[in-house]
N, C-alpha and C positions, 0 to 999 in steps of 0.2 A: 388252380385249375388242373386238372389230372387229365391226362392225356390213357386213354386208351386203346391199343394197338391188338388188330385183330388180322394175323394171317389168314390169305385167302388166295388159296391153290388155283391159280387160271389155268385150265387145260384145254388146250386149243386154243389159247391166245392170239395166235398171230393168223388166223382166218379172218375172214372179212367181219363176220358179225362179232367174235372175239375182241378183234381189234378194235371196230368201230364203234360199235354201239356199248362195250360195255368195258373196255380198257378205257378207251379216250373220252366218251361220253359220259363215263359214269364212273369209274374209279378214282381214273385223274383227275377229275371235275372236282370232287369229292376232298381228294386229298387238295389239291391247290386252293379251295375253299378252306383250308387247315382239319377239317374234318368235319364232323355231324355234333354239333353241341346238341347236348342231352338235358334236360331240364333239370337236375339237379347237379349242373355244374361240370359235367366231364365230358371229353370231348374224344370219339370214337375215329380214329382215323384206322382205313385200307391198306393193310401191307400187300400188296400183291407179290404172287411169286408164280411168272407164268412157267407155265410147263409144254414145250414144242416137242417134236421127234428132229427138229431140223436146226442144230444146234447155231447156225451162224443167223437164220432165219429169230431165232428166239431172242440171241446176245442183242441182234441192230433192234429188234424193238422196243427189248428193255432200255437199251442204253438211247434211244431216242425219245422216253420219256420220263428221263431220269436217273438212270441208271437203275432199274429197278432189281430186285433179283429175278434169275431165272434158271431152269435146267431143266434137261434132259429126262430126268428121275423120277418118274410120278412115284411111284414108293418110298424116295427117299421125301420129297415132298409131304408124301401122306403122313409120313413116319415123324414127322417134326412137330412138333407139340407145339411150337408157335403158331403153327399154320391150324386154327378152327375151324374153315371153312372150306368148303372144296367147289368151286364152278366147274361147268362141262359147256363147253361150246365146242370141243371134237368130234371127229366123224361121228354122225348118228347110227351108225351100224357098231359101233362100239360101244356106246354111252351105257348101257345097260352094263355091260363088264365090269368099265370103270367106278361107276357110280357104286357098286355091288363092294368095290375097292375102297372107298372112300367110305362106303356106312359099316362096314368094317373095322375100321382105320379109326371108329368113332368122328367123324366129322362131320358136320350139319351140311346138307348137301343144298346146291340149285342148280338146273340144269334148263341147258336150252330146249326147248320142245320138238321134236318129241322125247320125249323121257326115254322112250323106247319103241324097239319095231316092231314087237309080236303085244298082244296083250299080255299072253303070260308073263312076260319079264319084265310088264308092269307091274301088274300086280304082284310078283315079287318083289319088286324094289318096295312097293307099298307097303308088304309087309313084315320087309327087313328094316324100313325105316320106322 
């Protein structure tokens, strides 16, 4: 059975919905299940790699659910070619920035709603993605 491992940039990880509904609910869930078996035999597990501004805030959440990785760096994040996937659960007055960062970066993006605050910088994002 092939194991395959898909980095995935958490930004804003350690907010409330960051953390609970989609670190603890759903990645960890995910990983502690050993991953997502895939019908022809391989099994996709979540590497998270959350990304804080508040570096002791980010290290106790990772290292509370595992030691997982985490930093400071969203560019260095973006920049890691392990990392495929980019989440957004940080300030929504940013999200539009970052995510513009991340389809950049080439990374398949998901973000929390709203995508964006103006409609323009939706529809940008729409049609840089």
């Amino acid at each position: 059975m092939e194991t395959v491992r898909i980095g995935i940039v958490m930004n804003g990880g350690t907010g409330r919905m960051g953390t609970n509904q989609h670190l603890v609910r759903s990645i960890c869930a995910i990983r502690a299940q050993g991953g997502v078996p895939l019908p022809d035999g391989r099994v996709v597990v979540p590497e998270p790699v959350l990304v804080g501004r508040n570096a002791d805030r980010s290290a106790a959440l990772a290292k509370a659910h595992g030691d997982l990785a985490w930093t400071t760096d969203l560019d260095a994040a973006l920049a890691d070619p392990r990392n495929q996937v980019y989440f957004d659960s940080a300030s929504t007055g940013l999200r539009a920035e970052l995510t513009r960062k991340a389809i950049a970066a080439g990374k398949h993006v998901y973000v929390e709603k709203p995508m964006a605050t103006t409609l323009d910088d939706a529809l940008d994002l729409y049609r840089r993605a």
